[in-house]
C-alpha positions in Angstrom: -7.9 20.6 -18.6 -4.9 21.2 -16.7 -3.8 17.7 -16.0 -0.6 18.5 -13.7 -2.7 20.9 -11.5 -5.5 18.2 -11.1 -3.8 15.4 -10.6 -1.7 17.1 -7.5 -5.4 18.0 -6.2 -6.8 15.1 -6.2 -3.6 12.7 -4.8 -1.1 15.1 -3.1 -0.5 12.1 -0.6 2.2 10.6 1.3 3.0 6.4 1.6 4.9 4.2 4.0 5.9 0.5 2.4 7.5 -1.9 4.9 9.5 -5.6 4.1 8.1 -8.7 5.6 10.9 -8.5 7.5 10.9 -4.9 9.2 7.0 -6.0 10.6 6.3 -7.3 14.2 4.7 -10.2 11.9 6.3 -10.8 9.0 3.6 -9.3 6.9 4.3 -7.3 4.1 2.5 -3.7 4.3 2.1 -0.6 2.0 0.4 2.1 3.0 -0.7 6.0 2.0 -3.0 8.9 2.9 -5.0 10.1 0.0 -5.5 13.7 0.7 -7.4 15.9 -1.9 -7.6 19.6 -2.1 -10.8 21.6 -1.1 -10.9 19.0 1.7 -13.9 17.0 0.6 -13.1 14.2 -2.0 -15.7 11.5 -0.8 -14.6 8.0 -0.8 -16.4 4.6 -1.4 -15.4 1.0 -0.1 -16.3 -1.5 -2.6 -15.2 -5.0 -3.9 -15.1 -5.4 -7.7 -16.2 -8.9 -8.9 -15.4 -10.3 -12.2 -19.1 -9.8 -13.4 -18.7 -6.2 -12.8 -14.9 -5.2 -14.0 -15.4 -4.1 -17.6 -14.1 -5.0 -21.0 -12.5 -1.8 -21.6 -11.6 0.8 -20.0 -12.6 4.6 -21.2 -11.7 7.3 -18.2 -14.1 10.5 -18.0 -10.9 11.9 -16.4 -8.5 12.6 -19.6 -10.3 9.7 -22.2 -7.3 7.6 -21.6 -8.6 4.1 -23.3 -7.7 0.2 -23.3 -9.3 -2.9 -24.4 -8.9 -5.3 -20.8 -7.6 -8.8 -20.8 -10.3 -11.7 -20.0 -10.6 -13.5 -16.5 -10.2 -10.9 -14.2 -9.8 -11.1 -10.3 -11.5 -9.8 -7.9 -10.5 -6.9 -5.8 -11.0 -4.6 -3.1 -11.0 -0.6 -4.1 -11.5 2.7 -2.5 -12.7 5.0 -5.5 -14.1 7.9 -5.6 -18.0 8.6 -4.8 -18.3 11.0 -7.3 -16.8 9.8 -10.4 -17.9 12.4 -13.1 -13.8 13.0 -13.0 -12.8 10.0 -13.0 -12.9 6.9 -11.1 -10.0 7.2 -9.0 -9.8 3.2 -7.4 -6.6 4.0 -5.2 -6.1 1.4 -3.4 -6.7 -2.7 -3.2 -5.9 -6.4 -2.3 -7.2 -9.2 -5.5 -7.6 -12.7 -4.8 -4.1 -14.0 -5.6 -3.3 -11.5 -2.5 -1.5 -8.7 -4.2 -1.9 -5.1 -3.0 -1.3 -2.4 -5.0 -1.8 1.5 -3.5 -1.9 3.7 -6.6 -1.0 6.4 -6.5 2.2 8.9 -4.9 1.6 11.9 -7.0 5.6 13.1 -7.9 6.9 15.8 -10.2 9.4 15.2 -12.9 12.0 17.6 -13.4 11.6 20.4 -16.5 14.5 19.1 -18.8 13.1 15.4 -18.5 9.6 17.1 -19.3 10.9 18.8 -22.1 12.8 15.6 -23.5 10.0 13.3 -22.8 7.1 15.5 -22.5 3.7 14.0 -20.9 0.7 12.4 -22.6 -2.7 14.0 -22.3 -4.6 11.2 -22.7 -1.9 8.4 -20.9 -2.7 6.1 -18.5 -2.8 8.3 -15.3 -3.2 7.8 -11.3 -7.1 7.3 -11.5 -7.2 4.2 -14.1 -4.0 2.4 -12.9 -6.0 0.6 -10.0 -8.2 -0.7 -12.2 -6.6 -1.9 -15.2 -3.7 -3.6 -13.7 -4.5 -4.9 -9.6 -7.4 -7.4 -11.5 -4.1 -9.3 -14.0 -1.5 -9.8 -11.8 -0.7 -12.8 -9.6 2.7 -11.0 -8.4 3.8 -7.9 -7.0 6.7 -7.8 -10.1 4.1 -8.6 -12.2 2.1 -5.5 -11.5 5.9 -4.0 -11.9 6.1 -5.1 -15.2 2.4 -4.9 -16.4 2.1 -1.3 -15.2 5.5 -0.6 -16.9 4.4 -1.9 -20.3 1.1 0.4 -20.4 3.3 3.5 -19.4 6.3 2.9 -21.6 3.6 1.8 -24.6 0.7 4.7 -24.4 2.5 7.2 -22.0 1.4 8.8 -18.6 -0.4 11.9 -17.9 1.8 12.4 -14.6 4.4 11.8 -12.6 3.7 9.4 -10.0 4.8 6.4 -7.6 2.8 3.4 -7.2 3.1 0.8 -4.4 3.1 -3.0 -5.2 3.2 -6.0 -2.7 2.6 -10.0 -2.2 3.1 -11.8 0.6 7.0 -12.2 -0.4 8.0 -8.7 -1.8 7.4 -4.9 -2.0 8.1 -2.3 -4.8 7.9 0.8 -5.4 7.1 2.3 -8.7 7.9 5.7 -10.3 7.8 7.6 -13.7 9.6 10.1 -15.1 8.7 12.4 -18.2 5.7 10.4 -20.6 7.4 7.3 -21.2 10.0 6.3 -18.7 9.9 4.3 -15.4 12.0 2.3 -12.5 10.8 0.3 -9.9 13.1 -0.8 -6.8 12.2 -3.5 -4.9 12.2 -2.7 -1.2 14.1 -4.5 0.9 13.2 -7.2 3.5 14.3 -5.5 6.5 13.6 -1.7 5.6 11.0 0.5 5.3 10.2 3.4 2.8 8.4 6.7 3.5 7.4 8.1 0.7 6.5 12.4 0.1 5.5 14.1 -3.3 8.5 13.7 -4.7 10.7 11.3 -6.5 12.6 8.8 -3.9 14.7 6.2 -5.8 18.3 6.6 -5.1 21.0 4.1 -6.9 19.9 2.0 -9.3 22.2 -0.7 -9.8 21.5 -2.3 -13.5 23.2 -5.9 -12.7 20.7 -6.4 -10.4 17.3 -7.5 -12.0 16.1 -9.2 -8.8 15.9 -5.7 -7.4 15.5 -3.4 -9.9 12.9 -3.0 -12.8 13.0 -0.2 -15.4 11.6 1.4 -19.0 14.0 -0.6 -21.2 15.9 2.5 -23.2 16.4 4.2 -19.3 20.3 4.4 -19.1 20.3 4.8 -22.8 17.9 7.8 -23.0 20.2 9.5 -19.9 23.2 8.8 -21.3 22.5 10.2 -25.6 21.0 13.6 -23.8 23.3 13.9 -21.2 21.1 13.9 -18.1 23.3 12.3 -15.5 25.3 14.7 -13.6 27.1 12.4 -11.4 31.1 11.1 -12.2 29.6 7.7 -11.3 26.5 6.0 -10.3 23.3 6.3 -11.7 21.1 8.4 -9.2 17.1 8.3 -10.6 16.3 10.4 -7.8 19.3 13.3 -8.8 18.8 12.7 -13.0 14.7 12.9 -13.3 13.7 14.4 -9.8 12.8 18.1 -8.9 14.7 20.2 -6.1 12.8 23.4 -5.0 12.0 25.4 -2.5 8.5 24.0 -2.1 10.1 20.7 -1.5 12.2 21.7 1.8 8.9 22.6 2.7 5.8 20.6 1.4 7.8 17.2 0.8 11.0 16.5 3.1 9.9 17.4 6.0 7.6 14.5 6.2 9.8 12.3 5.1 12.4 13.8 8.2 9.7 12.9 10.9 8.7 9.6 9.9 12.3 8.5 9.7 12.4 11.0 13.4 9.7 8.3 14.5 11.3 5.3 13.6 15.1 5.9 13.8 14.8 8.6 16.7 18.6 8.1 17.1 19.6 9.3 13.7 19.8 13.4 13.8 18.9 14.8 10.1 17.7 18.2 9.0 14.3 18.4 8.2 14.7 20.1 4.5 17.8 18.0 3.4 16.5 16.6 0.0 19.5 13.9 0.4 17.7 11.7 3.4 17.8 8.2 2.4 15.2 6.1 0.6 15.0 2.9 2.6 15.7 3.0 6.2 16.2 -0.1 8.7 15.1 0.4 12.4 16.2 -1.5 15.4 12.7 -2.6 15.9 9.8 -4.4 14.3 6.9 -2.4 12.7 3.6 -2.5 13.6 0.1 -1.4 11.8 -0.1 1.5 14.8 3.1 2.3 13.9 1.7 3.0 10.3 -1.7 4.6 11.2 0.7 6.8 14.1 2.9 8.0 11.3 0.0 8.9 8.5 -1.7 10.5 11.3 0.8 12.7 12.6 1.3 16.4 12.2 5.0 16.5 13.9 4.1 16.2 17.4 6.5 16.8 19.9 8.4 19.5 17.9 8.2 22.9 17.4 6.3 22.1 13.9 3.0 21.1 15.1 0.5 22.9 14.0 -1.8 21.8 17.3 1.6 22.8 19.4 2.5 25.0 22.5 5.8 24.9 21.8 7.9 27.2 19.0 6.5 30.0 17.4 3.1 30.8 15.5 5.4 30.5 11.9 7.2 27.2 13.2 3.6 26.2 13.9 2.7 26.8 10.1 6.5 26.1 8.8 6.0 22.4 7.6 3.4 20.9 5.9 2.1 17.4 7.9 0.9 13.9 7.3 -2.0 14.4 8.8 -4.0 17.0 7.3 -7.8 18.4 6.7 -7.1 17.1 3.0 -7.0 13.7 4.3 -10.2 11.4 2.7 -8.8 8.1 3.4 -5.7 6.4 4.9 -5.0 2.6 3.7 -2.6 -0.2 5.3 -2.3 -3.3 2.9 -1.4 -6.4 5.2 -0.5 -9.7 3.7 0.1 -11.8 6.6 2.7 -15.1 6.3 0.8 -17.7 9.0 -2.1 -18.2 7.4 -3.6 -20.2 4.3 -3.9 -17.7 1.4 -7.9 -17.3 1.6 -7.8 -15.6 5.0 -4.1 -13.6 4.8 -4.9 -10.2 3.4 -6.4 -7.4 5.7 -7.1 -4.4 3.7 -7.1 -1.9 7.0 -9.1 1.4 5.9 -9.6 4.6 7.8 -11.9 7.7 6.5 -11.5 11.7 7.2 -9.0 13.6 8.5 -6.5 11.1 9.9 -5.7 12.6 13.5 -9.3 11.8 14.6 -10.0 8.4 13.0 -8.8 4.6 13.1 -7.9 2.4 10.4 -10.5 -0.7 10.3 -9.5 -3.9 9.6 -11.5 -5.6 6.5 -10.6 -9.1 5.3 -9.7 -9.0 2.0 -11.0 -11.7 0.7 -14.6 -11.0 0.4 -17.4 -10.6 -2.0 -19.0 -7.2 -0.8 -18.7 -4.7 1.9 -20.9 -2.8 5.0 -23.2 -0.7 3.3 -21.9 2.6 5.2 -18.5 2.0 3.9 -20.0 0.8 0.2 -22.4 3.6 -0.2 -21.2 7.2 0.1 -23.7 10.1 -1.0 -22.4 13.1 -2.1 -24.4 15.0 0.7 -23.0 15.1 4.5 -24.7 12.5 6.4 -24.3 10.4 9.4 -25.3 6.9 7.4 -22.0 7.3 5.4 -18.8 6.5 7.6 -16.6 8.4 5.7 -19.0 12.1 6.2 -19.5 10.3 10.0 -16.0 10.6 10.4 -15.4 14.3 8.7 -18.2 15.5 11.2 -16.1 14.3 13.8 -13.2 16.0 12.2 -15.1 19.7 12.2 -16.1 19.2 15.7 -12.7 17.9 17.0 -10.6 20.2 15.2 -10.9 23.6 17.1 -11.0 21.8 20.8 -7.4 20.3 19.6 -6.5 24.2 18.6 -7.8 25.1 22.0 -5.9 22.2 24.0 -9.5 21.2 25.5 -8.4 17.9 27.4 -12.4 16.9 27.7 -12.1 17.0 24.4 -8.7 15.4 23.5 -9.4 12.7 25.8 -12.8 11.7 24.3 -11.1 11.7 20.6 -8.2 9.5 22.0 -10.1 7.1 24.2 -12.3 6.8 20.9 -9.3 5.6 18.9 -7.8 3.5 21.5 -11.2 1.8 21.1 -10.7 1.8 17.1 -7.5 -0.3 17.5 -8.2 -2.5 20.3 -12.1 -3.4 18.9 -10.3 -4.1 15.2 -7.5 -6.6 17.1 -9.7 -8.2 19.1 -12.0 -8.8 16.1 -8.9 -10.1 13.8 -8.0 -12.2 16.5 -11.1 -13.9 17.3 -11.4 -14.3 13.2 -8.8 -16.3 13.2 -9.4 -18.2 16.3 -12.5 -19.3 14.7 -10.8 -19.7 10.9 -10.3 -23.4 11.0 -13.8 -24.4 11.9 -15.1 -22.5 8.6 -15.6 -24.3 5.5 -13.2 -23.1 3.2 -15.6 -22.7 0.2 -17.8 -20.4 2.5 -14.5 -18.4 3.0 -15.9 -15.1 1.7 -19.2 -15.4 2.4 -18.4 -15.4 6.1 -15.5 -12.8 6.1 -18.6 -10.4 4.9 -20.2 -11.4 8.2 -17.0 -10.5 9.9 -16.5 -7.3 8.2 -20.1 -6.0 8.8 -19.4 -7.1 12.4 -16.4 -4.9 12.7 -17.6 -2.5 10.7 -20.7 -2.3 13.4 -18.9 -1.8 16.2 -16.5 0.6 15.3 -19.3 2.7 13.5 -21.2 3.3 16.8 -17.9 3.7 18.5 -17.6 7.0 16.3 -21.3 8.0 16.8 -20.6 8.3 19.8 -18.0 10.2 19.6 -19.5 12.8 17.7 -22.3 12.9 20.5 -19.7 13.6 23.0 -18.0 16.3 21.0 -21.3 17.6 20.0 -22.4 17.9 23.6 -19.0 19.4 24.5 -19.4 22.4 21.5 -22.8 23.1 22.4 -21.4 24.8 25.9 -19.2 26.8 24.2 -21.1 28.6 21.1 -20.4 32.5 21.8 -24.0 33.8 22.0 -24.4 32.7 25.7 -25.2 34.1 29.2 -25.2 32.5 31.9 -28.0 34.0 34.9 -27.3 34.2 38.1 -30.6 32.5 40.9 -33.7 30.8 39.7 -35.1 30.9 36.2 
């Protein structure tokens, strides 16, 4: 099995993390696309409860094993509905309100490979959900946890894994088999994160910022890896440079920082754009779903464009994309008592067409069209609902249809105002619950939300069915009386 070539498949993604203090409302946020080749990658919304979390782990992806600690949390997930490869959990919030979105697939460069070469059968993007978001109270101690199993049994990959609480929000990458650092993002700033390595300066006097593989500087230094007269650049010593990435990786990172800091000019291929960035206003979750659903409107790089040229149409490759399965926003929210602050927001499909939902955390199971995906299209199973939509909608956008534009967009305006309207009655009516009953009825409010916004986009798909239908190109249209 080539292990490189599959894992880019399966998680060639991009992620946006945000401090509590760069959102509207103090929350916390990480965020990512996960986008899988061929298109299809079905996805499942399920909560694991302790009952069900095994005592070891043994993946069918690479046979990547480990004996798992006792008293587990529960969790929230988003794996994979076929898991003969793997399981592939992705994304979650547990019970002591820690997110983790796993994972950023990154490459390391070739002399780092060749010094610390992967590990076959390492931990790797599709167990790390799983054996680490259950055990940790703390976003650092995910850090640390997570660091321990890659600097211990190795990784199969190169990846960067996002870690939050309701305090702080880090950002986690390895480099070569054994080696790691972790920066902790800060308050004010926000990250957006490509296929490709993103810490800049890590500063090794400051431990309440930066985490790391414990022989790091060390292992630099005794094979000469740092090129730089001063400083210690991760990003320069272990990350790639090509071609590809002016292409595939930067430019994404250039129009999200376009979005946010629209007064800062940057080239769109310059591999030196900065990690963290600080705008002059307050983040919201639209901000978030906008930016992982975007496809570099308003330039001559959108692939739906009028503007530019047909190669400056096809130059850059977007956010959002047909590889998109599912797009998560982890919110832990500051105002509220702990059993009601996490909203694990989840949209399926191909990002331009769909709306993030927003599912209280804290919950013992989920809607059954989110919870069971078949492996067979099907308008039962929100995530194939929402590709359907995404085959219909796709070549009216191509041919600037507006009927069919506006029915899409008046669909998602929907999406987002039926999800805030639902958060905000929820907790309206959050101090007349009894706390013990908590979960129970956040399951009633999820399958309420979930409801809604389900027949929203069944009736989309009517529309754009109805729309397609007068424009198949065996037709003739006959003049007078049939």
């Amino acid at each position: 099995m080539n292990l490189l070539k599959t894992a880019l498949n399966l998680s060639s993604c991009t992620a946006f993390l945000a401090g509590k203090n760069a959102t509207v409302d103090g929350s916390t946020m990480i965020a990512r696309n996960e986008d899988a080749g061929g298109g299809i990658n079905a996805k499942r919304f399920v909560v694991v409860n302790p009952a069900d979390q095994p005592s070891e782990y043994i993946s069918t992806f690479n046979k990547f094993r480990l004996k798992l600690p006792d008293n587990p949390l529960r969790y929230t997930e988003t794996p994979c509905a076929d898991t003969s490869d793997g399981l592939w959990g992705e994304s979650g919030i547990n019970t002591a309100n820690v997110a983790m979105s796993s994972t950023e697939t990154e490459f390391t460069n070739t002399t780092m490979l060749g010094l610390d070469p992967l590990v076959p059968d390492g931990i790797g993007e599709e167990a790390m959900l799983t054996v680490v978001l259950p055990y940790i109270h703390h976003a650092r101690e995910g850090v640390q946890r997570l660091g321990d199993l890659v600097t211990k049994f190795g990784t199969c990959e190169s990846n960067g894994i996002a870690f939050s609480d309701s305090d702080e929000v880090w950002y986690f990458e390895t480099v070569g088999g054994h080696h790691w650092a972790a920066q902790r993002i800060p308050d004010d700033a926000y990250v957006l994160a490509p296929n490709q390595t993103g810490i800049q300066e890590i500063d090794f006097n400051d431990a309440d910022h930066f985490m790391y593989s414990a022989d790091l500087k060390a292992f630099a230094e005794k094979y000469h890896l740092n090129k730089a007269r001063k400083g210690f650049n991760f990003r320069d010593i272990f990350g790639e440079d090509t071609q590809a990435d002016h292409y595939y990786n930067t430019p994404r990172v250039w129009y999200g920082q376009k979005y946010l800091n629209p007064e800062i000019d940057q080239d769109p291929e310059s591999r030196t754009m900065p990690f963290t960035r600080v705008t002059d206003h307050l983040i919201s979750v639209e901000d978030i779903a906008f930016i992982l659903s975007s496809h570099y409107q308003g330039t001559d790089f959108d692939p739906y464009g009028k503007t530019g040229t047909e190669e400056t149409r096809k130059r850059y490759r977007p956010i959002g994309m047909n590889r998109n399965q599912e797009m998560h926003i982890l919110q832990i929210r500051p105002d509220f008592p702990a059993e009601h602050a996490a909203i694990h927001w989840l949209a399926e499909g191909v990002n331009e067409f769909n709306v993030p939902v927003p599912f209280f955390a804290n919950c013992t199971d989920t809607p059954a069209n989110f919870k069971n995906t078949p492996l067979r299209t099907t308008t039962e199973s929100f995530y194939w609902l929402n590709k359907l939509v995404a085959m219909l909608a796709d070549p009216f956008f191509a041919e600037h249809d507006l009927d069919a534009m506006t029915a899409v967009s008046e669909s998602r305006k929907f999406g987002f105002a039926n999800g805030r309207a639902a958060v905000a009655a929820a907790d309206a009516e959050f101090e007349q619950i009894d706390k013990a009953q908590v979960s129970d009825w956040h399951n009633q409010v999820n399958a309420k939300i979930a409801n809604a916004i389900t027949e929203n986009v069944k009736d989309l798909l009517h529309q754009l069915v109805l729309l397609r239908a007068e424009k198949m190109v065996p037709t003739f249209e006959k003049g007078g009386e049939l």
